[in-house]
C-alpha positions, 0 to 999 in steps of 0.5 A: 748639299744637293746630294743630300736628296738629289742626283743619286744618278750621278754615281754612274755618270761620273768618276769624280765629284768635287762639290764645293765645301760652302755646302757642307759648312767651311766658312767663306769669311772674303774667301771661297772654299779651298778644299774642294775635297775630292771623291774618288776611286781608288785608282784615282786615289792612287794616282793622287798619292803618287802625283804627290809622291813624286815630287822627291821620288821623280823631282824635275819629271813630277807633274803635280806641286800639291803641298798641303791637303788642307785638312783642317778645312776638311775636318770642319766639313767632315764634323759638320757632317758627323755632327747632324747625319745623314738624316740631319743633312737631308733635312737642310737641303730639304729646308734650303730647297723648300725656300728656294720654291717658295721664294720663286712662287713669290717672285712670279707672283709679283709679276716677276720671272724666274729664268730657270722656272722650267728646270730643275733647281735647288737653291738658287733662283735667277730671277728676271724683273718685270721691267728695267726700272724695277730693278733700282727698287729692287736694289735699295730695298735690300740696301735697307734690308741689309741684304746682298743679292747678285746683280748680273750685267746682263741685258734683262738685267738679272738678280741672283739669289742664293739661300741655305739651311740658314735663312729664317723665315724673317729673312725669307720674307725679307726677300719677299718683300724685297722683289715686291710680292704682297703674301707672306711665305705662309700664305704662298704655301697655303694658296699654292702649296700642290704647285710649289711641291710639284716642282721638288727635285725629288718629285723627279726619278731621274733626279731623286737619291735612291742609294744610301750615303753617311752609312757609317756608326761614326756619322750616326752617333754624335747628333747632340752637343756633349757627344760630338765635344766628346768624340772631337775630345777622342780624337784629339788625344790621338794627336801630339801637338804644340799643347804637349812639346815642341814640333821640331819639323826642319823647314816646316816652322811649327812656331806659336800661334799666339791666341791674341792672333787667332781671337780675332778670326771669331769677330764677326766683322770678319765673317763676310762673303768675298765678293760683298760691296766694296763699302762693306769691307773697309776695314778688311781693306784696311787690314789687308793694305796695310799687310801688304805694305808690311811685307814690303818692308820685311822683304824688299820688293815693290807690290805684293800679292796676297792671292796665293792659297799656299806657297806651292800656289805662290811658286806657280803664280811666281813662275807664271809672272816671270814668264809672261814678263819675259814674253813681254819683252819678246823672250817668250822662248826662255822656258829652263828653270834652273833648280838646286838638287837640294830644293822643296820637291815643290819647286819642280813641280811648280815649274812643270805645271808652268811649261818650263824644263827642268835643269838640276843645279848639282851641290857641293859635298858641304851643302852649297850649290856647286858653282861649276854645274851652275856655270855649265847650265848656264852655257849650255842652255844660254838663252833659254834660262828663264829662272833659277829658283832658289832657297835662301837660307838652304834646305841643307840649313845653311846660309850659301856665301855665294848667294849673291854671285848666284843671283848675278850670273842668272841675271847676267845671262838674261834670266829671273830669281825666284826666290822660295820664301819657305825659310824667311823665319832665318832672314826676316830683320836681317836681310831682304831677298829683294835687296840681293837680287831675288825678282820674285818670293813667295812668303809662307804666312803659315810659316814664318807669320804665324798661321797655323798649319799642323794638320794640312792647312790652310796655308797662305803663300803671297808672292812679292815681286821686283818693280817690272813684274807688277803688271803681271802679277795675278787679277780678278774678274770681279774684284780688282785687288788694287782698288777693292772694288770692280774692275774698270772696263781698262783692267779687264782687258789688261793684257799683261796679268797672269790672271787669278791663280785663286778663286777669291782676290785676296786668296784665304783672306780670312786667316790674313789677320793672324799675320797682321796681328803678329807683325803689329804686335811684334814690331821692327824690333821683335820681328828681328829678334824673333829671326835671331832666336830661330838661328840660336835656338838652332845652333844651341841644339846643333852644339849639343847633340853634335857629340852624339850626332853628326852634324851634317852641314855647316855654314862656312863659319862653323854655323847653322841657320834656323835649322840643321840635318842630323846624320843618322845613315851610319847607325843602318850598319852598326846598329840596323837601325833607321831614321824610321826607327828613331823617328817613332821612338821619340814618340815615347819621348812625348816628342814628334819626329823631325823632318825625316828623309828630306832633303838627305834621305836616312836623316832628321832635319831639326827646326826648333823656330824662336818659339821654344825655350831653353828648357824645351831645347834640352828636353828634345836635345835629352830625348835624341841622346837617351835614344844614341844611347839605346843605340849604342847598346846594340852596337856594344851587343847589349842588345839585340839588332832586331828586338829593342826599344828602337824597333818595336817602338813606338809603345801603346798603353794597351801593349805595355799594361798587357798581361804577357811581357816577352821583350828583352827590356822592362815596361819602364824603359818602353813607356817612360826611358827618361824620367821627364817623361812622367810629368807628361806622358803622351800615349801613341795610340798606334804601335808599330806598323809596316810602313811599306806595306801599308804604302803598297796597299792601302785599304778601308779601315772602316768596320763592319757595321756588325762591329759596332754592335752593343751586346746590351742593346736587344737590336738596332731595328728595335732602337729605330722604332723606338726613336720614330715613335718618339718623334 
């Protein structure tokens, strides 16, 4: 928020800004922001996407395991923004600042000291009292007043206070009456109003913001009610979801998010800060207790921890764990972490940003892990096996036979099973990963418990782990996730925990009652009914669309487990058509496209999740076999290769109801090929790009402010003047 009237120097001093999003309103709700958005350069944007990229191009080489971009998060910052302006925003600071100066004028008047007095502050103070006893009466005026202050362990024995855009006068001069001050803020500002403004950060040009920020149309618009609702109503047409059909993205799990989940993240009691008194979070205790103990259950290890933000978090707390076991126990040496082909480009990553060396375990031609390449990794690298991680069900959407034998010959030689939870929707209710031998598992809360995570985030990935890893499992300086409360001096200095992987105890502690209420609501019974669905709901698909598609890989019964690949590569030569070009056809379909590309590149990977009925399965199923049969008119030549619906798909409303019609199909068969369409129809409001160009070279999509320009407007000074005048 300080940016907002402040620091305009920072722009040449820094390349990279990370301001935390508390100050551009992501909630905190027991968890800190997540986000953290980052402002970079362009070359540090690219740099950015090919660390992401390279986590399937590069695999065992990749250095970042950035999974998610918490973008939901980053939309509630960004309409914070839209919604008051540049003009808006620099009245909050402006305000929250202002409160901070009057604040510490009061604080010194009471005989008090504010330690940063000859700084430069914005809108926090660090106030020192003016004797040690004072600070106990400190303390329970604002027990009284319901108002928590930051108590350092310092030998001044110093108080933090923090305000924003939020506190109303009553609470200003609650804080005033707290440390002791006999005038009201408006009396301060009376008597020493030159004083206080003397020392605003703006007062200061090496501080004050010159250059101009929220330059755009977009942040200069929507400043009431009905006109952000509007814009937020725009852009969600943009987006097809769950509200129009089924999201069918192998190993993403996009199954409901029950509204009797979600209600209860808008109840206050929910809404508090991470590091409150322990007596003020009772009830989270409760509720978080009392999940951890569930997935215990659900999955068989002995302590779970909920810290992890997202499961690429959960598989580098995991690995770190492992490794400080093993150097524990004097094999600090094991540093080979044996990884299937077939694994989330995640796990590498995950595994270099935790000083191991990556060993890729080859596949057999029917998807399961090739036993001969495991048995030579194991001789080969002997003692130095710290971990094999691995995916259970597969990512090739099979069950393995010889998980077990898999996991023993790990364990023979020395070495720990990660297991990545990524695909526990297919085991929860039937099988337990820490009964077949995984000594640590992540567990996707946005997955298989419910949390919503279309749109990048926020996810949840809490690590369980076997008996001997508890010791090592993630802490906290402030908050000791065992007891709730602050750390004993004996915690502190534990030796063994990897320490917080988080910066808050409980990671996205506000999302966590979506997975209790899910779990509660379903019981033992529903949890494993729901898996049981998840893999009938697959195979029912696989069966159906098998005639038309090969199915890639099957289980050794004949069988696939929650989800299943679709080969699409054969149709590159009999057709020229791609899994791209089937992909952005099912957008005519109303449908979004499948996993594509992954784990086998040219293919679809297809995860209806238990959530989906019958009815739904079969539209989808119809979907992919009207389009097999577009293809099938460009191998017959009934069509041409490089001018069909498949690629010029998908099909805008602006180019179908166009004046000129030169393509060698009709409008119908472009905008509504299946007759279900018509009861729903989604437009895609972007047609056919060059994925590869735009990959190569990305650039701004922001316009000219000339482009924004209405005709009827006589000019955009003229409207300027208009409104000061009318302030």
């Amino acid at each position: 928020m300080l940016q907002f009237i402040g620091f305009s120097s920072l722009e040449e001093l820094v390349d990279v800004a990370v301001p935390p999003e508390i100050r551009v309103k992501e909630p905190v709700v027991l968890s800190p922001p997540r986000s953290e958005y980052e402002m970079l350069t362009r070359a540090d944007e690219l740099a950015r996407k090919n660390k992401t990229r390279e986590q399937h191009i590069r695999r065992e080489k990749a250095t970042s395991n950035i999974c998610t971009a918490q973008a939901l998060l980053a939309n509630m910052s960004a309409m914070y923004a839209v919604y008051n302006g540049p003009t808006g925003l620099k009245q909050k600071a402006e305000y929250a600042h202002n409160a901070a100066l009057v604040l510490a004028k009061g604080v010194e008047t009471a005989g008090h000291t504010v330690s940063n007095q000859n700084e430069k502050f914005f809108d926090t103070i660090k106030v020192i009292p003016k004797s040690p006893e004072i600070k106990f009466g400190i303390q329970q005026r604002a027990i009284v007043k319901e108002i928590n202050l930051r108590y350092y362990d310092d030998e001044s024995g110093s108080i933090g206070v923090a305000l924003d855009e939020t506190v109303e006068p009553d609470d200003l001069q609650d804080l005033l009456e707290i440390f002791g001050c006999s005038l009201t803020a408006e009396q301060l500002i009376e008597t020493y109003v030159a004083e206080i403004t003397s020392r605003r950060i703006q007062n200061d040009p090496t501080f004050k913001r010159t250059s101009a920020y929220l330059t755009h149309r977009i942040f200069n618009s929507h400043h009431s009610e009905t006109q952000i609702m509007r814009y937020m109503r725009k852009l969600e047409k943009k987006d097809i979801s769950l509200v129009h059909s089924m999201i069918p993205l192998g190993s993403c799990t996009m199954k409901l998010n029950a509204a009797a989940e979600l209600i209860p993240l808008s109840f206050p009691g929910f809404n508090i800060h991470p590091f409150v008194p322990k007596g003020q979070a009772e009830g989270y205790e409760i509720l978080l207790t009392q999940l951890a103990d569930d997935l215990c259950e659900i999955t068989g290890f002995d302590k779970i921890s909920l810290q992890p933000n997202s499961g690429a978090q959960g598989e580098y707390a995991g690995l770190r764990t492992i490794r400080a076991y093993l150097k524990s126990i004097g094999q600090g040496h094991r540093d080979v972490c044996l990884i299937p082909t077939s694994a989330h480009g995640t796990n590498p990553a995950s595994a270099q940003m935790a000083g191991m060396a990556v060993a890729p375990v080859k596949q057999l031609p029917d998807g399961t892990i090739d036993m001969k390449s495991l048995h030579q990794l194991l001789d080969t690298h002997g003692d130095r096996v710290a971990c094999l991680m691995i995916t259970y069900p597969s990512t090739n959407g099979i069950y393995d036979p010889h998980v077990k034998e898999i996991l023993d010959a790990v364990h023979k030689v020395g070495g720990q099973v990660y297991m990545d939870g990524a695909n526990l929707n297919a085991q929860v209710g039937i099988c337990r990963p820490g009964d077949y031998g995984a000594d640590v598992c992540h567990v996707n809360l946005h997955k298989t418990f419910c949390i919503p995570h279309g749109g990048g985030g926020p996810g949840m990935g809490p690590i369980g782990v076997k008996a001997h890893l508890i010791p090592f499992l993630p802490d906290h300086p402030l908050i000791d996730p065992d007891t709730f409360d602050k750390p004993t001096d004996q915690k502190k200095d534990c030796p063994n925990s990897i320490g917080p992987v988080s910066a808050a105890p409980f990671g996205s502690a506000s999302i966590l009652p979506i997975s209790w209420a899910y779990i509660k609501l379903m019981g033992s019974a529903g949890l494993k009914r729901a898996t049981h669905l998840a893999i009938l709901n697959a195979n029912y698909m696989a069966e159906r669309l098998s005639e038309h598609y090969p199915i890639l890989y099957r289980g050794n019964r004949g069988t696939v487990a929650h989800e299943f690949i679709l080969d699409t590569r054969p149709f590159k030569n009999s057709a020229n058509i791609e899994v791209g070009d089937i992909a952005k056809r099912l957008q005519d379909y109303g449908f979004h496209a499948p996993t594509m590309s992954w784990p086998v590149p040219g293919c679809l990977m297809i995860e209806p999740t238990e959530s989906e009925d019958k009815a739904e399965l079969d539209r989808f199923c119809d979907a992919l076999i009207f389009i097999r049969q577009e293809i099938r008119e460009i191998e017959e030549g009934r069509m041409g290769r490089s001018n069909n619906p498949l690629k010029n798909a998908p099909h805008t409303q602006p180019v179908v109801m166009r004046e000129a019609w030169d393509r060698p199909y009709s409008r119908e068969t472009a905008a509504f090929p299946a007759e279900f369409i018509r009861q729903n129809k989604f437009w895609p409001s972007v047609g056919r790009i060059d994925d590869i160009a735009g990959d190569r070279n990305p650039v701004c999509t922001c316009p000219d402010m000339s482009a924004y320009v209405s005709p009827f407007v006589a000019s955009t000074s003229e409207g300027e003047e208009f409104e000061e005048e009318f302030r």
